[in-house]
Backbone as JSON, one array per atom type, in Angstrom:
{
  "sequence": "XXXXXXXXXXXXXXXXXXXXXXXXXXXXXXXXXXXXXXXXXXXXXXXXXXXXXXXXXXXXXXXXXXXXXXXXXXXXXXXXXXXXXXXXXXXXXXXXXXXXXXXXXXXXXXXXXXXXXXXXXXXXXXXXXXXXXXXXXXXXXXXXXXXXXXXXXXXXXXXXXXXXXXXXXXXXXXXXXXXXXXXXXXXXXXXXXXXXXXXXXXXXXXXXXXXXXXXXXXXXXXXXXXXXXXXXXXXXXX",
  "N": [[38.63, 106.94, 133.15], [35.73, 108.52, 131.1], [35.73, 108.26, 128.17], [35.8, 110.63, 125.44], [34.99, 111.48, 122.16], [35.73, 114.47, 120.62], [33.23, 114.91, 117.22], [31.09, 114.61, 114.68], [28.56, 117.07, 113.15], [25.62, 118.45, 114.94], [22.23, 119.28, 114.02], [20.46, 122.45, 115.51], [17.46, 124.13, 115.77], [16.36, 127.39, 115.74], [14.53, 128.31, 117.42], [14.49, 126.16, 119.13], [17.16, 126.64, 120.2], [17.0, 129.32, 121.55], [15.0, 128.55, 123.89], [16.73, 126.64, 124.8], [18.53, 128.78, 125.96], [17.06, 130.38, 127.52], [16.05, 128.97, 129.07], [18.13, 127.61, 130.69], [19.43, 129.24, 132.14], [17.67, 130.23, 133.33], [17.05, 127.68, 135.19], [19.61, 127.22, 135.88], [19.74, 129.41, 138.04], [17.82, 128.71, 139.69], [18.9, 126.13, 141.3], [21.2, 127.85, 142.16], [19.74, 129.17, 144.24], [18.75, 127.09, 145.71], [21.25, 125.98, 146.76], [22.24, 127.85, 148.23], [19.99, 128.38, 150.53], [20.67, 125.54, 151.43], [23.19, 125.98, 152.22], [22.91, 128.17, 153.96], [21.7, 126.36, 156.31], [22.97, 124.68, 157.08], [25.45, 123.26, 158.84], [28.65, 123.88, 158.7], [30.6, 121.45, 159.09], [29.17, 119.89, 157.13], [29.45, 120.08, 154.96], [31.55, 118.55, 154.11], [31.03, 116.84, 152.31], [29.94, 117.84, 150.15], [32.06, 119.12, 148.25], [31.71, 120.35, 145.37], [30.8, 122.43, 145.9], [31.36, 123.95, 147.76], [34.27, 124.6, 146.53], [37.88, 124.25, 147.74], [39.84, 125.97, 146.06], [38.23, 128.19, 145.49], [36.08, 130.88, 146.78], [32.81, 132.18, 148.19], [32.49, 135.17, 148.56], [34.52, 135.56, 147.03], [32.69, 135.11, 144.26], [32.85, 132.72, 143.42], [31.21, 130.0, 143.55], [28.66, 131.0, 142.63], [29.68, 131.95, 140.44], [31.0, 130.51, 138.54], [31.0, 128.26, 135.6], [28.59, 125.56, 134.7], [27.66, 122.17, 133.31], [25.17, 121.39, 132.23], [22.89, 118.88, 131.24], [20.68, 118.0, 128.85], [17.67, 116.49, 127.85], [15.54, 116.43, 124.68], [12.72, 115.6, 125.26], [9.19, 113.68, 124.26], [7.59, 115.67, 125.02], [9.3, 117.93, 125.21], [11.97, 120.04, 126.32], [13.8, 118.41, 128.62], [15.72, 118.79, 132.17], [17.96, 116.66, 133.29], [19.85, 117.04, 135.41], [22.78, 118.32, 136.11], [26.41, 119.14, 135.58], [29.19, 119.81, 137.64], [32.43, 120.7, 136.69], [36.03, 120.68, 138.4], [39.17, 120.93, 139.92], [40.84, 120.17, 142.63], [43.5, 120.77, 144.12], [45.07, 118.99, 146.21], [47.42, 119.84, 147.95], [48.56, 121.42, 151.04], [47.21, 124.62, 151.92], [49.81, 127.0, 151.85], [51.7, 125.41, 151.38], [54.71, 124.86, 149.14], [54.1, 124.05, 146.44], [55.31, 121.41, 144.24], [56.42, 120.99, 140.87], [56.76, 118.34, 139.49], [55.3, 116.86, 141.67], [52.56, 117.41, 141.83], [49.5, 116.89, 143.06], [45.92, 116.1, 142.41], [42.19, 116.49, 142.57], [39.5, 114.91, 141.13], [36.64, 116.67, 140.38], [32.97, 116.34, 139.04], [30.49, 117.02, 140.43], [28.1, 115.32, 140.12], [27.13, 113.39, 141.87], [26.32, 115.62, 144.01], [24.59, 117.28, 142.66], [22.52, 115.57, 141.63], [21.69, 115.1, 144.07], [20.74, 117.65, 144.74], [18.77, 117.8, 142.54], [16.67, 116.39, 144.05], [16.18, 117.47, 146.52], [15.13, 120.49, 145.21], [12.71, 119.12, 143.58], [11.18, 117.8, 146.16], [10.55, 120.07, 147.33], [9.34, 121.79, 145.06], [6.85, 119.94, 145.32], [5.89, 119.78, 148.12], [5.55, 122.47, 147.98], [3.36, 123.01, 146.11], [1.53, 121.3, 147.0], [0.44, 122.24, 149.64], [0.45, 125.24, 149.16], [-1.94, 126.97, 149.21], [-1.65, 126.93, 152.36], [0.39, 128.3, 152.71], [1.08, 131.12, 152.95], [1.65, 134.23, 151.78], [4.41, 134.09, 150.54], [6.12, 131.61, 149.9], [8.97, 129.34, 149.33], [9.66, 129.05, 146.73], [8.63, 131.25, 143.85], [5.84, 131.95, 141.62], [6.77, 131.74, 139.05], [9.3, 130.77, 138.86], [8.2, 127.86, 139.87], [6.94, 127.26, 137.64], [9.29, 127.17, 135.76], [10.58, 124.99, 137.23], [8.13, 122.82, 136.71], [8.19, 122.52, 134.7], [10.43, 122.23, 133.0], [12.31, 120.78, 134.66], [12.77, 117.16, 136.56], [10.49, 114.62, 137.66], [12.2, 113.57, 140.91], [13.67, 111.48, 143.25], [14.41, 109.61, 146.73], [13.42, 107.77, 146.81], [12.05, 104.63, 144.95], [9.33, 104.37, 145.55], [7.13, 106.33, 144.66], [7.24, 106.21, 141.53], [6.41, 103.6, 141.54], [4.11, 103.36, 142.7], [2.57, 105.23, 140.76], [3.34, 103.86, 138.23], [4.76, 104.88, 136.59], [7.95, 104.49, 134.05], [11.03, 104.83, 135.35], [14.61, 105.39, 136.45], [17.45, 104.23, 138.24], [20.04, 106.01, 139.69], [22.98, 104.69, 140.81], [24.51, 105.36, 143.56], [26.71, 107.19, 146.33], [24.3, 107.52, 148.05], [21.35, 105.84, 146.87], [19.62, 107.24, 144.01], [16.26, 108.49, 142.53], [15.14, 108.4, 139.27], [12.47, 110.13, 137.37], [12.05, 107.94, 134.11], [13.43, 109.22, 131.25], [12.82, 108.86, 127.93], [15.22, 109.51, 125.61], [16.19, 110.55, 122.19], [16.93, 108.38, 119.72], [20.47, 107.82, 118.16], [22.7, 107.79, 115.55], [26.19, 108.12, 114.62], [28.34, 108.61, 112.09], [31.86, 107.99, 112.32], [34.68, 108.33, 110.45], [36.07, 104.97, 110.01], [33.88, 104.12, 111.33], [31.23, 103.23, 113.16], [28.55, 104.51, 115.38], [26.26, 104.09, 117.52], [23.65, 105.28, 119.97], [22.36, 107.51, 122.54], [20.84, 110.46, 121.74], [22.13, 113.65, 123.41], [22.17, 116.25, 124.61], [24.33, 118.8, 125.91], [25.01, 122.02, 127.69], [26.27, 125.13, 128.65], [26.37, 126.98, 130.84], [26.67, 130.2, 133.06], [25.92, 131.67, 136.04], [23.97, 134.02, 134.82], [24.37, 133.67, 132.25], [24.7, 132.46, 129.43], [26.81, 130.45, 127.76], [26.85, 128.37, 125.42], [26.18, 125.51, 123.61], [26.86, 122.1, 123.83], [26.35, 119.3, 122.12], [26.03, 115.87, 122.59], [27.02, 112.4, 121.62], [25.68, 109.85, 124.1], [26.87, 106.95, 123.96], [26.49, 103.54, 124.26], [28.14, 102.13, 125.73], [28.46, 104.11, 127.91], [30.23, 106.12, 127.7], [30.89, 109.33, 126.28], [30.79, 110.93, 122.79], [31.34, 113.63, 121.3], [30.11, 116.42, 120.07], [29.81, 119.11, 116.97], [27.63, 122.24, 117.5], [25.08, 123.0, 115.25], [23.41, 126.24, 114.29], [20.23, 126.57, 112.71]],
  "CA": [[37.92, 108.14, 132.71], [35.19, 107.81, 130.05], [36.83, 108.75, 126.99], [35.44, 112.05, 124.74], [35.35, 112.25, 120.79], [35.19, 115.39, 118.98], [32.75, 114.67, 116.33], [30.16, 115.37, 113.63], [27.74, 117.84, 113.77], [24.12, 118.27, 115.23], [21.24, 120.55, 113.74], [19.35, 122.47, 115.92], [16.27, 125.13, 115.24], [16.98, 128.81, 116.37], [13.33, 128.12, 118.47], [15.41, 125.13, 120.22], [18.22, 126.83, 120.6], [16.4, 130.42, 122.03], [14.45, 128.4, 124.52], [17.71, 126.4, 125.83], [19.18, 130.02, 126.33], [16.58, 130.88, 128.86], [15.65, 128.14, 130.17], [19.33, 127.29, 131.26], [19.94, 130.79, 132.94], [16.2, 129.72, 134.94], [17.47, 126.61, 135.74], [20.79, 127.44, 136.87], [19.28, 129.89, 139.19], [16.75, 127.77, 140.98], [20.04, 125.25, 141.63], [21.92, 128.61, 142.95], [18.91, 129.35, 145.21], [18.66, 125.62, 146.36], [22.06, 125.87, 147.26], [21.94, 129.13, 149.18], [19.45, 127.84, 151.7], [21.32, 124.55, 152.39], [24.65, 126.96, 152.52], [22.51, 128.91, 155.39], [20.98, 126.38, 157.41], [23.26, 123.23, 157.49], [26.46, 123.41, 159.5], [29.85, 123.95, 158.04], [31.27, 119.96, 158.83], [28.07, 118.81, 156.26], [29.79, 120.36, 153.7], [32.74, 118.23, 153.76], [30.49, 115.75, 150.8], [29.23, 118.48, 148.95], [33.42, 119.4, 148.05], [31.91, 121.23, 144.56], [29.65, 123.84, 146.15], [32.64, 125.01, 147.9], [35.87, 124.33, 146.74], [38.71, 125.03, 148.36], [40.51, 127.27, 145.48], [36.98, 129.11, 145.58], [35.09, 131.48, 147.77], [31.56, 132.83, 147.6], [32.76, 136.06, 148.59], [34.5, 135.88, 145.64], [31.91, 134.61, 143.04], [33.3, 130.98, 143.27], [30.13, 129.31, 143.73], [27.65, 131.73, 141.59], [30.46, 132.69, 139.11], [32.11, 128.98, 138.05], [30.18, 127.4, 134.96], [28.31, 124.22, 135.17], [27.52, 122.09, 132.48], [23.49, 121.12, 132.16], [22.08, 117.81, 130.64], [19.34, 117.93, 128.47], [17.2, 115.94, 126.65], [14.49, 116.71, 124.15], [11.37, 114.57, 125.25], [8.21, 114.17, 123.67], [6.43, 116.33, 126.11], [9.63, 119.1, 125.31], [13.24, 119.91, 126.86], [14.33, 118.17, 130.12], [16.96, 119.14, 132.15], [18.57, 115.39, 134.11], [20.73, 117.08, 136.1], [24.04, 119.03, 135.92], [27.67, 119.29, 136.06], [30.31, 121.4, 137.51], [33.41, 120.7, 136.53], [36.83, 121.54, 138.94], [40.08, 120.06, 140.08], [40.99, 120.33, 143.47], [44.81, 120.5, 144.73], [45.67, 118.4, 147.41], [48.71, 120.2, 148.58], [47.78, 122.14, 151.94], [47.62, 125.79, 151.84], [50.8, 127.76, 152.08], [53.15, 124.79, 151.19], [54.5, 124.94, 147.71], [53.94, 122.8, 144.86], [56.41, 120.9, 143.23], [55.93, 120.62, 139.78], [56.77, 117.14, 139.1], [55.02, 116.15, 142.39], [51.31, 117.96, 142.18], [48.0, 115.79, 143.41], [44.67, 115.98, 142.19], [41.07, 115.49, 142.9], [39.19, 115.51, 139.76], [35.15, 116.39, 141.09], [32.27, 116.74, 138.43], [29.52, 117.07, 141.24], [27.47, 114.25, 139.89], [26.57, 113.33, 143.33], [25.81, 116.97, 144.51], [23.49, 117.74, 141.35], [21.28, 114.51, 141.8], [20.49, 115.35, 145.66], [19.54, 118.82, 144.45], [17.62, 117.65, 142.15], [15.85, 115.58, 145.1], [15.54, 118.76, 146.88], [14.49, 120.92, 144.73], [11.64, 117.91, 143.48], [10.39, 117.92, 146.98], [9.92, 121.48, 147.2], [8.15, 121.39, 144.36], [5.96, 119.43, 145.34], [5.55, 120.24, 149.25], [4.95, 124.16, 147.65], [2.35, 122.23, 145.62], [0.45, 120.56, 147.97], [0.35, 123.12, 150.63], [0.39, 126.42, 148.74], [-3.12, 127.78, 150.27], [-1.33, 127.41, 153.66], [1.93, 129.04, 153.13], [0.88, 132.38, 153.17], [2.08, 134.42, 150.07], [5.8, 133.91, 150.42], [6.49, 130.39, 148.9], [10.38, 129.63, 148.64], [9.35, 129.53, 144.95], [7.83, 132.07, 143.04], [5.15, 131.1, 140.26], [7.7, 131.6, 137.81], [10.25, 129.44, 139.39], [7.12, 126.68, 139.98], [6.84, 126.73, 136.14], [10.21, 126.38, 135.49], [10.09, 123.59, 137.72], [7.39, 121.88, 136.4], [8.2, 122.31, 132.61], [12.09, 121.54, 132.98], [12.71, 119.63, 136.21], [12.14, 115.58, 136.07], [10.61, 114.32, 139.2], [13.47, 113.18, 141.45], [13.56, 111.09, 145.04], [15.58, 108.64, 147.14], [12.62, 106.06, 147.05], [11.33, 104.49, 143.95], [8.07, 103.92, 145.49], [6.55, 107.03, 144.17], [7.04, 105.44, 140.44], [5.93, 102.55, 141.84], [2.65, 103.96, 143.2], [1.9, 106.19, 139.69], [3.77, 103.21, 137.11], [6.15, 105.45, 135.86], [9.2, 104.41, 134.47], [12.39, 105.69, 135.91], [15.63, 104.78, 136.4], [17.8, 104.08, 138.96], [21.5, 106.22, 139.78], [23.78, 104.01, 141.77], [25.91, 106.7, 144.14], [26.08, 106.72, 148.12], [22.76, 107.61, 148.05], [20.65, 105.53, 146.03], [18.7, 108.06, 143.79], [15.64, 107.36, 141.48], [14.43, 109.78, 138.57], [11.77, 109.32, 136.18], [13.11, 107.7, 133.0], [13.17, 110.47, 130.19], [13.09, 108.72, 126.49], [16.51, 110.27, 124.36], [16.3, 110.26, 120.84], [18.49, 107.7, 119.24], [21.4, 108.69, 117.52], [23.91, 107.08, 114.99], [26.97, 109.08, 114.3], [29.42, 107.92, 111.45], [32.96, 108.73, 112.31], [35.45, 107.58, 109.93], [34.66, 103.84, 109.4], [32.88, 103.5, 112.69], [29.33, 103.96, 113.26], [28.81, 104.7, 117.2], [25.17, 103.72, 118.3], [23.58, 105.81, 121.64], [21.0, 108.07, 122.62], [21.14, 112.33, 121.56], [22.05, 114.54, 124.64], [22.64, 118.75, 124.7], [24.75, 119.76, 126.96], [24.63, 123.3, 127.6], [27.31, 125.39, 129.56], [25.66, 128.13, 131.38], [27.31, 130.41, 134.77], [24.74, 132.29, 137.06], [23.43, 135.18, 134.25], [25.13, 134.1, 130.84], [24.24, 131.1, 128.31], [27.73, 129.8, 127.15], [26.69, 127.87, 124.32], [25.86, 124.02, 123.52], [27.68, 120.93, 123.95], [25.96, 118.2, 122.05], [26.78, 114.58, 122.32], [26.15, 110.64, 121.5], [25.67, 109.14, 124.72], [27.23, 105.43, 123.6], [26.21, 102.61, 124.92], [29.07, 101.79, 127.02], [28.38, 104.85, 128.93], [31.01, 107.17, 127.1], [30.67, 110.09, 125.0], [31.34, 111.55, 121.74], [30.84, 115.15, 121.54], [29.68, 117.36, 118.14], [29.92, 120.38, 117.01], [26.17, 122.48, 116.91], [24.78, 124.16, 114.3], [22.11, 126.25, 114.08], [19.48, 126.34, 111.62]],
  "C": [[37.2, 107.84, 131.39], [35.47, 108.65, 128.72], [35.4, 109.58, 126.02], [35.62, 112.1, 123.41], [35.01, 113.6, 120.39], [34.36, 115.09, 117.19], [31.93, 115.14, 115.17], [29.6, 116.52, 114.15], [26.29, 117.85, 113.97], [23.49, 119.5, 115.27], [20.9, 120.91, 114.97], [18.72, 123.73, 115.71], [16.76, 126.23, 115.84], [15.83, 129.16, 117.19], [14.04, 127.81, 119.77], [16.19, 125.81, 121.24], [17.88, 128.53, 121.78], [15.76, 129.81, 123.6], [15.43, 127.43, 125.55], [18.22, 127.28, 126.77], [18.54, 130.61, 127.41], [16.28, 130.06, 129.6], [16.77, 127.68, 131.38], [19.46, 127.95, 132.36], [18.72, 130.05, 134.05], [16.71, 128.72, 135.9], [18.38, 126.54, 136.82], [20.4, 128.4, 138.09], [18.23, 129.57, 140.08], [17.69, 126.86, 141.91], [20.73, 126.49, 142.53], [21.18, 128.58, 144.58], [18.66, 127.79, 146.29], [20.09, 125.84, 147.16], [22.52, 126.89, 148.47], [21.52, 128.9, 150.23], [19.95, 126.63, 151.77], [22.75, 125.04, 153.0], [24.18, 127.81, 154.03], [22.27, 127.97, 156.44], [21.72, 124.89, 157.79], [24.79, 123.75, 158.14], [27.7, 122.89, 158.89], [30.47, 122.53, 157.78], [30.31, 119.03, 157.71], [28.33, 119.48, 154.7], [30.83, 119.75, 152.48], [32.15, 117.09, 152.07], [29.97, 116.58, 149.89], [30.42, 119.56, 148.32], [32.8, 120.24, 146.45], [30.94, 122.17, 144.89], [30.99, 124.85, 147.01], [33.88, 124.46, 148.1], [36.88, 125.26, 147.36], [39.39, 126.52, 147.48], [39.21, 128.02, 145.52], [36.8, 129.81, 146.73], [34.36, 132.15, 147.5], [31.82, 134.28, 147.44], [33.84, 136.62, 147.22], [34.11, 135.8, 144.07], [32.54, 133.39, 142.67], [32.22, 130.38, 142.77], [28.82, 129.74, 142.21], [28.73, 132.2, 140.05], [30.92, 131.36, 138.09], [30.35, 128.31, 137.22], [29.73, 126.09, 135.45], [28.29, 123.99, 133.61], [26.32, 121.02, 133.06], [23.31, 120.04, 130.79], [20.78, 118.11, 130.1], [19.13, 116.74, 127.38], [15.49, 116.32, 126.03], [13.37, 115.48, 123.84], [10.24, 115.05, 124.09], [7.69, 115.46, 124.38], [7.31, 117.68, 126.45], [11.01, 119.3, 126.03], [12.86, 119.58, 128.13], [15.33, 118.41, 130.92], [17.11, 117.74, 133.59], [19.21, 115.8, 134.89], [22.07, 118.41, 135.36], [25.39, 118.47, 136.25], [28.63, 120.04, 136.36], [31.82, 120.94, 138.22], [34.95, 121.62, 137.34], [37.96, 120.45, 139.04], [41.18, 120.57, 141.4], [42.54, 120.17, 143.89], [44.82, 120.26, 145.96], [46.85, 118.87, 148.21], [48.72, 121.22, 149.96], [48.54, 123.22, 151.38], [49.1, 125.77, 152.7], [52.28, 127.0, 152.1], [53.16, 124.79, 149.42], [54.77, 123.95, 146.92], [55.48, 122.32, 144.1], [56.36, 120.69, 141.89], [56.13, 119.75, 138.88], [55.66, 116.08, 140.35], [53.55, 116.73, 143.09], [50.16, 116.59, 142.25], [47.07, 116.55, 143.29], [43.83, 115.23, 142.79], [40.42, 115.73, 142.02], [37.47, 115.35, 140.56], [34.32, 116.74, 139.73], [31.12, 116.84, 139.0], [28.35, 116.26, 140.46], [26.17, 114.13, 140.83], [25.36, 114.61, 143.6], [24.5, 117.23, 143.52], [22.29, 116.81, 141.62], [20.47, 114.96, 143.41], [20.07, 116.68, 145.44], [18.79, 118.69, 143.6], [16.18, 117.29, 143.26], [15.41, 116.41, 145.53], [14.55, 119.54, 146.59], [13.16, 120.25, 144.34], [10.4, 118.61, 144.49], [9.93, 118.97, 147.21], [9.27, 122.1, 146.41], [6.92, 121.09, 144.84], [5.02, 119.55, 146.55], [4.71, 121.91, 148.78], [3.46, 123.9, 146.99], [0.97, 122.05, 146.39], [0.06, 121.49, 149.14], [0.59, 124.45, 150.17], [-0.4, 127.23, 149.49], [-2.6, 127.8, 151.54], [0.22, 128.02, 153.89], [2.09, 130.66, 153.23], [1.12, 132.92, 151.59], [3.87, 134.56, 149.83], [6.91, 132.58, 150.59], [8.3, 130.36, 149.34], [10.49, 129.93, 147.03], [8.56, 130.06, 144.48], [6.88, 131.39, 142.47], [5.88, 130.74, 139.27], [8.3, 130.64, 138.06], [9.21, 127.79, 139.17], [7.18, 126.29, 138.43], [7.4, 126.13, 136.07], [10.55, 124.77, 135.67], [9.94, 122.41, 136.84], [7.48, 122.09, 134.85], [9.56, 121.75, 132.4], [12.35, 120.46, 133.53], [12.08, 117.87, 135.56], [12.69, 115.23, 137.55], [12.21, 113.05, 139.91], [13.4, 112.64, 142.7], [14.65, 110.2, 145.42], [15.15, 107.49, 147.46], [12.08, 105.68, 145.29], [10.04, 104.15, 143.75], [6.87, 105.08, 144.95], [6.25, 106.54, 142.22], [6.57, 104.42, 140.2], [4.44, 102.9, 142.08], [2.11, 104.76, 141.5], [2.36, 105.07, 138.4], [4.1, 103.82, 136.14], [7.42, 104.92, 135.35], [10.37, 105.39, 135.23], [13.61, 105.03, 135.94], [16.61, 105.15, 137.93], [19.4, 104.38, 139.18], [22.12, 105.41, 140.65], [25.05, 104.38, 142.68], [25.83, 106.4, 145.41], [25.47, 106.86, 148.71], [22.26, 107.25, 146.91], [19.51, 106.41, 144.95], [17.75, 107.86, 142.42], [15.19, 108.49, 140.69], [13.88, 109.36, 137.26], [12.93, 109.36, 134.63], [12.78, 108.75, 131.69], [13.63, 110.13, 129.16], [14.47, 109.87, 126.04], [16.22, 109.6, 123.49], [17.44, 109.4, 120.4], [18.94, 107.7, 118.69], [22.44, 107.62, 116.84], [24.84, 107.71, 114.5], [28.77, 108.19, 113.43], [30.84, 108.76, 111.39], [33.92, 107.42, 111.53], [34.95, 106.11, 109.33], [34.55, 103.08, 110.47], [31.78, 104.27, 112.5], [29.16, 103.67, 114.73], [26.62, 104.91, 117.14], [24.67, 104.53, 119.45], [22.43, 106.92, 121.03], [21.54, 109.6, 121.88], [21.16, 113.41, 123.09], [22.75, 115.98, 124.19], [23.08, 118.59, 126.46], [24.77, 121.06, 126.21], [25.48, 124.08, 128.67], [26.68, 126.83, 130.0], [26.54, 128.34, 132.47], [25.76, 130.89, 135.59], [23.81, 133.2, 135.84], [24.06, 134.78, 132.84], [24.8, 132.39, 130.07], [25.57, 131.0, 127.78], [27.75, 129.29, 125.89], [26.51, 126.05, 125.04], [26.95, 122.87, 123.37], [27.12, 119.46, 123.46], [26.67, 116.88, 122.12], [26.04, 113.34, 122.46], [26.18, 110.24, 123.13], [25.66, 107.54, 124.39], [26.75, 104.84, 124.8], [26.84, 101.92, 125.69], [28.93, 102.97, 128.26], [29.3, 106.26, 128.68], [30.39, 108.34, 126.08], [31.28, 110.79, 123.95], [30.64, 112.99, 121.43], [31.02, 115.95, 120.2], [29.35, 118.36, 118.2], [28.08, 121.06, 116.6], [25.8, 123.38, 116.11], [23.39, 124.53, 114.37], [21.1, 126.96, 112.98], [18.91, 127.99, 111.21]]
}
């Protein structure tokens, strides 16, 4: 597991911080709506890989799905906040219903939908971009609004499962390595040196941001080190 400091702290503007607050809430509800229509139109056994859209202790019917925080990646490009993806954090008991737990002898599945988040990015992307390209022939009832389209296209960072689209435009991007190969343009982070004690920790600047369906949580900044770990700081704002 990649190990977590509690650390310094990181400014940010009360602009910044105003325009995380809505943008998050947007965000997270384009991801709900993405998930909605693959929840309608794909068949119950194609769910068994997408284990954090519906966990077992959950049910939609009871605001599982739309009610359970995520936690949202950002980074502040030149060109303005990005949002990489998400996470939503759970921990699945292995013990079948209606037998009872031992409490020296409980099993875990620890999920942070990683996976799940990157192929809706992909999704969402393409629909983007299909709504895009074929707008004049869809009549006037889009899956995405204008608004949504913004969002989109001011947040979102194009996303696929080929890298020949970056290849074709000479984009960078970068390349996730999951059981679907997935490729997403590369999005500069600010780089960050954070002196704890008498270490100095090296890595890029990332905002997390803990949003549910309707409510802004607050911020989660952290170093993204160069081993791949992070150290996490408290935010202040200006």
């Amino acid at each position: 597991m990649r190990k977590r400091i509690l650390s310094q702290e990181i400014r940010y503007g009360k602009e910044d911080v105003n325009e995380l607050e809505s943008a998050s809430i947007k965000v997270r509800n384009i991801y709900d709506r993405a998930i909605e229509m693959l929840m309608r139109n794909l068949p119950e056994s194609m769910w068994k890989c997408w284990a954090y859209l519906r966990p077992a202790q959950e049910s939609l019917s009871a605001g599982g799905e739309n009610s359970s925080p995520v936690f949202q990646k950002w980074i502040q490009s030149p060109s303005g906040w990005k949002c990489i993806g998400s996470e939503r954090h759970y921990v699945e008991s292995l013990t079948p219903d209606g037998e009872k737990e031992e409490h020296d002898k409980r099993e875990y599945i620890f999920h942070n939908g990683r996976f799940q988040s990157m192929l809706l990015q992909v999704l969402i992307w393409s629909q983007f971009e299909e709504i895009s390209l074929f707008h004049p022939f869809l009549g006037d009832t889009p899956f995405y609004d204008e608004e949504e389209m913004n969002v989109i296209s001011t947040y979102f960072v194009p996303t696929y499962v080929s890298p020949l689209p970056f290849q074709q435009s000479g984009k960078p991007y970068k390349k996730h390595d999951m059981r679907i190969p997935v490729f997403q343009e590369f999005i500069s982070a600010p780089p960050l040196l954070v002196h704890l004690d008498d270490e100095v920790l090296e890595g890029t600047w990332m905002t997390g941001v803990y949003v549910d369906r309707s409510h802004f949580l607050g911020l989660g900044p952290y170093l993204k080190n160069t081993d791949g770990s992070r150290t996490f700081m408290q935010a202040l704002i200006n």
